[in-house]
NUVEX-551764 format. One record per residue: x negated, y negated, z of N, C-alpha, C, O in turn; residue in one letter. Coordinates in steps of 0.05 Angstrom, whole numbers, padded with zeros to 5 digits. Layout:
(pt (X Y Z) (X Y Z) (X Y Z) (X Y Z) A)
...
***
This chain:
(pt (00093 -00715 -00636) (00067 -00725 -00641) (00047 -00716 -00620) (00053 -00696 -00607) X)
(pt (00027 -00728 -00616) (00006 -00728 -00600) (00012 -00726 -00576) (00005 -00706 -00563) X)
(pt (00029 -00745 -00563) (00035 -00749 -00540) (00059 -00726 -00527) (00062 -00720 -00503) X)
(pt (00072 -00716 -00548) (00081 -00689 -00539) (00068 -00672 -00540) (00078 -00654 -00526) X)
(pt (00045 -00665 -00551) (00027 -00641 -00540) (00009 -00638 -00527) (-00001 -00618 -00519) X)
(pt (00002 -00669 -00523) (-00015 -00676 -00487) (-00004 -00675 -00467) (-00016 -00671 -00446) X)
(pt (00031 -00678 -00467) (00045 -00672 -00450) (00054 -00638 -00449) (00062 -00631 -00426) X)
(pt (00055 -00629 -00458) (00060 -00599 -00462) (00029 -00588 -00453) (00033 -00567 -00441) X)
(pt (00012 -00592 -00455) (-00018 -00577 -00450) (-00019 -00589 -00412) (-00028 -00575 -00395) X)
(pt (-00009 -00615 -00406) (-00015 -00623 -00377) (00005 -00606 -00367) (-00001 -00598 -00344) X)
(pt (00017 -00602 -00371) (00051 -00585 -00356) (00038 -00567 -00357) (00025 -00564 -00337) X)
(pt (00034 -00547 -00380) (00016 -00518 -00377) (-00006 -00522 -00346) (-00002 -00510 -00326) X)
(pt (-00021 -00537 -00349) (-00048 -00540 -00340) (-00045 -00543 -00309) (-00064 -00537 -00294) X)
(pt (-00018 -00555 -00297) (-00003 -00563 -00280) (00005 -00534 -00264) (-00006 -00526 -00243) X)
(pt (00026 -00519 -00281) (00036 -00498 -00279) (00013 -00477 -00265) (00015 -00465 -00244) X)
(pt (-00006 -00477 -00282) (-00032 -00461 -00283) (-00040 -00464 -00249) (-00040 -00447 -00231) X)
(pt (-00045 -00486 -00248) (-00063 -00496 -00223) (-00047 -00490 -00198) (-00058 -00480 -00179) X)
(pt (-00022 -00497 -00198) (-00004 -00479 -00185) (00005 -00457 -00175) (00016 -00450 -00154) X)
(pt (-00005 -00442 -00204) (00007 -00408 -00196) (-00024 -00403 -00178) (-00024 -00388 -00159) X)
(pt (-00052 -00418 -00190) (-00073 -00411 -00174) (-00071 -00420 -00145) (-00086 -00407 -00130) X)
(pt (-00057 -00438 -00133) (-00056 -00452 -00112) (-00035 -00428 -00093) (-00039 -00424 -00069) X)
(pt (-00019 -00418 -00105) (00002 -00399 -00091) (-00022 -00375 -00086) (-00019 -00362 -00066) X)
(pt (-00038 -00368 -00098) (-00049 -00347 -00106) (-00084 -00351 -00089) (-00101 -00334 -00085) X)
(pt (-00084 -00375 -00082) (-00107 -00380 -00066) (-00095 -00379 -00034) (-00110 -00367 -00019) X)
(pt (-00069 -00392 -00023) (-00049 -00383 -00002) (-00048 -00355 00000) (-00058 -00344 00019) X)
(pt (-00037 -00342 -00019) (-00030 -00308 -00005) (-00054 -00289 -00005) (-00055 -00266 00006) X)
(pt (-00077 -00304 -00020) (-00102 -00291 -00001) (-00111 -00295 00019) (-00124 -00277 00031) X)
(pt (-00105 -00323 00031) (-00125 -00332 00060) (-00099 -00316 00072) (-00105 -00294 00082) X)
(pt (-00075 -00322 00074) (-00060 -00300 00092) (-00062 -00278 00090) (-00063 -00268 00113) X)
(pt (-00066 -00252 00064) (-00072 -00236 00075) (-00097 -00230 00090) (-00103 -00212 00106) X)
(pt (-00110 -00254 00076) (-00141 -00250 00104) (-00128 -00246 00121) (-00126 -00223 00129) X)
(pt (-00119 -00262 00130) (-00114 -00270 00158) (-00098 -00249 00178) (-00102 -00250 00202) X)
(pt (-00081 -00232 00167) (-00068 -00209 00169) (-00077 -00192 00166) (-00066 -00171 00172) X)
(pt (-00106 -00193 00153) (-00116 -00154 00164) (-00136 -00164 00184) (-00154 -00148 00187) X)
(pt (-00138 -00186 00198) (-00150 -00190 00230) (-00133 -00180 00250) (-00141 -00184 00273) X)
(pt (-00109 -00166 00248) (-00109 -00147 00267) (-00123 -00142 00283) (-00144 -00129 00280) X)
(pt (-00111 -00156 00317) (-00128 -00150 00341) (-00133 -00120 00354) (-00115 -00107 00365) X)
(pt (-00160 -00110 00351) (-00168 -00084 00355) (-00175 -00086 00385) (-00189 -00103 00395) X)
(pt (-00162 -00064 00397) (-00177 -00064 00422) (-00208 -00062 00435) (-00216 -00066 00457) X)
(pt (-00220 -00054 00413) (-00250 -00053 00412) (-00260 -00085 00419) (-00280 -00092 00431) X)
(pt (-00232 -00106 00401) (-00248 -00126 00400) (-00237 -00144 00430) (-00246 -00166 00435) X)
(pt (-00226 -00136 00441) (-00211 -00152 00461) (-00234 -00163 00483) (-00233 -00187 00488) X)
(pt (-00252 -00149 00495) (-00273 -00161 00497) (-00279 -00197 00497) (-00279 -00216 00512) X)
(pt (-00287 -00188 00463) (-00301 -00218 00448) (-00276 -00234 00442) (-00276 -00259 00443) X)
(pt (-00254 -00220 00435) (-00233 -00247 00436) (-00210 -00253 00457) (-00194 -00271 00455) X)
(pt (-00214 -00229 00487) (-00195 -00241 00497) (-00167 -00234 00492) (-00154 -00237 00513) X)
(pt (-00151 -00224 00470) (-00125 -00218 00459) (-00129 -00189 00465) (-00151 -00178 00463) X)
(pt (-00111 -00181 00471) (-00110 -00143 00476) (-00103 -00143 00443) (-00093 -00159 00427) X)
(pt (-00116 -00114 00441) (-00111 -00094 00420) (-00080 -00081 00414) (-00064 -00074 00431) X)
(pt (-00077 -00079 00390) (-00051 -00068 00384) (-00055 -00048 00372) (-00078 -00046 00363) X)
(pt (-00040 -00030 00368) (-00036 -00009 00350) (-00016 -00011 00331) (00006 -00004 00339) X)
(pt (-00018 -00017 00313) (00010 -00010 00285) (00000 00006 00269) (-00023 00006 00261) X)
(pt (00027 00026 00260) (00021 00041 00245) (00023 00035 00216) (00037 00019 00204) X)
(pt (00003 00054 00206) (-00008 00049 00175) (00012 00036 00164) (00009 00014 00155) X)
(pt (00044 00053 00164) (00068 00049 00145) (00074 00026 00148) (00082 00012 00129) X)
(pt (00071 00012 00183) (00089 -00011 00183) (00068 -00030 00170) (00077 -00048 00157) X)
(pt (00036 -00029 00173) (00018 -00052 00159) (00016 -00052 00126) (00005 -00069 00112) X)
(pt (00029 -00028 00116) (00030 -00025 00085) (00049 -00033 00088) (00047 -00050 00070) X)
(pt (00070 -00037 00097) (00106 -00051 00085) (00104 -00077 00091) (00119 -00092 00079) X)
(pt (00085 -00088 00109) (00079 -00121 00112) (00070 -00129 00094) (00079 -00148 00081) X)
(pt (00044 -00115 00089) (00026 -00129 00066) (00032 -00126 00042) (00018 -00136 00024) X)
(pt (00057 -00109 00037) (00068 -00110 00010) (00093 -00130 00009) (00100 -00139 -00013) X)
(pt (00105 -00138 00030) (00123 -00155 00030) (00106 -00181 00032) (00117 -00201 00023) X)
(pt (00084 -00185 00042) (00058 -00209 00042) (00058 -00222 00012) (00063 -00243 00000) X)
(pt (00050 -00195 00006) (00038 -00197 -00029) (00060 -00211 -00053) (00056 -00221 -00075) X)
(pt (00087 -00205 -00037) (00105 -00210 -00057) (00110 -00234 -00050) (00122 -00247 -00068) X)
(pt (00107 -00246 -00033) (00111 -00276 -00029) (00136 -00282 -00002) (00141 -00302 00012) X)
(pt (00145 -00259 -00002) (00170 -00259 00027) (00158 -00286 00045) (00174 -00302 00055) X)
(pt (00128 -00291 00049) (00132 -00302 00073) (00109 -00326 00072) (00096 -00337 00090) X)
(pt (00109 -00329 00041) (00102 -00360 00026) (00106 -00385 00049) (00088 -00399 00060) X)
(pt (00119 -00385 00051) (00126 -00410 00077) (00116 -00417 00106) (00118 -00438 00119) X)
(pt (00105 -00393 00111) (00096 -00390 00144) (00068 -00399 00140) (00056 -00390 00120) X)
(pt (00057 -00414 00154) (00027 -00426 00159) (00014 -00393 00152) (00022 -00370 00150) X)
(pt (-00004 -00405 00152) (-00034 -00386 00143) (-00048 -00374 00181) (-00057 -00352 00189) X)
(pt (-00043 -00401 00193) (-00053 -00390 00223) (-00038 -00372 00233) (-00049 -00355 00248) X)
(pt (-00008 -00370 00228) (00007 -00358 00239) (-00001 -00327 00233) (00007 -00312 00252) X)
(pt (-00012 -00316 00216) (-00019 -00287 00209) (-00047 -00280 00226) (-00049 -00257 00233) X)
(pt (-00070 -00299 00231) (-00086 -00296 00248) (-00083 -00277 00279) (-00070 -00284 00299) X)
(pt (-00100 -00250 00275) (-00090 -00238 00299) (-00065 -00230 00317) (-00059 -00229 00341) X)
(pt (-00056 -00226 00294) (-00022 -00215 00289) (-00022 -00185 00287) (-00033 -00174 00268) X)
(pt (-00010 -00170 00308) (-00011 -00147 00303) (00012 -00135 00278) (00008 -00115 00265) X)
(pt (00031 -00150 00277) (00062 -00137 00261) (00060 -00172 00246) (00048 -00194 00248) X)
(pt (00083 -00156 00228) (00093 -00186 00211) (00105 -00190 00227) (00099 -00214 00231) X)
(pt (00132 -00181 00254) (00146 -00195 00277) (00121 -00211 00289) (00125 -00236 00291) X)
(pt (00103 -00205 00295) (00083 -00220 00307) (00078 -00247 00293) (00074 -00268 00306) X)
(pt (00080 -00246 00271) (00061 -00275 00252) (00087 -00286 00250) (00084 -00306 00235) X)
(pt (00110 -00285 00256) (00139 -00293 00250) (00132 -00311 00278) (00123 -00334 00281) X)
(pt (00139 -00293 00296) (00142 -00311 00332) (00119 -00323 00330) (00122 -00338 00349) X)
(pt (00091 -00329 00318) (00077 -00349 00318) (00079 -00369 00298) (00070 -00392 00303) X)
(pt (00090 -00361 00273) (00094 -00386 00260) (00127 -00419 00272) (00132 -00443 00268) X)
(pt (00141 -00390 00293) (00157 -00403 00308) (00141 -00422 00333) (00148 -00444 00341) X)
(pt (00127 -00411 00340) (00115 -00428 00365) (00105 -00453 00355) (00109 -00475 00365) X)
(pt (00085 -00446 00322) (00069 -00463 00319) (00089 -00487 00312) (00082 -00510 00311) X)
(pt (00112 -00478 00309) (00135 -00499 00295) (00143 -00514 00304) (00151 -00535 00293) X)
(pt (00146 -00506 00339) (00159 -00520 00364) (00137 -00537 00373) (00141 -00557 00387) X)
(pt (00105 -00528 00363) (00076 -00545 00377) (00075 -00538 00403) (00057 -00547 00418) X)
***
């Protein structure tokens, strides 16, 4: 009846808001992961500059994209030169 297809349309709607909620997460992280600290910028922020190469920031941000690292805070990718990098900070941030 009724009440099973109000319940079937809230579960959809549920589902929905969800996959948007996963999908609103692995954008602020990949924000947050192409802030890669430039030595240009060390200056204004203080953090030395890194260098990674293209391949290793394309194999992060495709392992990003796929969800590999769903779990790690959003700060933890902030000014992260490598995904090893946003790993040992999502560890620190873990210990406080």
């Amino acid at each position: 009846g009724l009440g099973v297809i109000t319940e079937s349309i809230l579960e959809a709607y549920a589902d929905h808001v969800a996959t948007l909620q996963r999908g609103y997460e692995a954008a602020l992280a990949a924000q947050r992961f192409m802030s890669q600290p430039f030595a240009v910028a060390t200056q204004f922020t203080g953090i030395p500059g890194q260098y990674v190469k293209l391949e290793d920031t394309i194999s992060s941000f495709e392992r990003l994209v796929a969800g590999e690292f769903d779990t790690l805070p959003e700060q933890a990718f902030f000014m992260a030169g490598t995904i090893d990098d946003v790993i040992k900070n999502a560890e620190k941030q873990a210990k406080g």
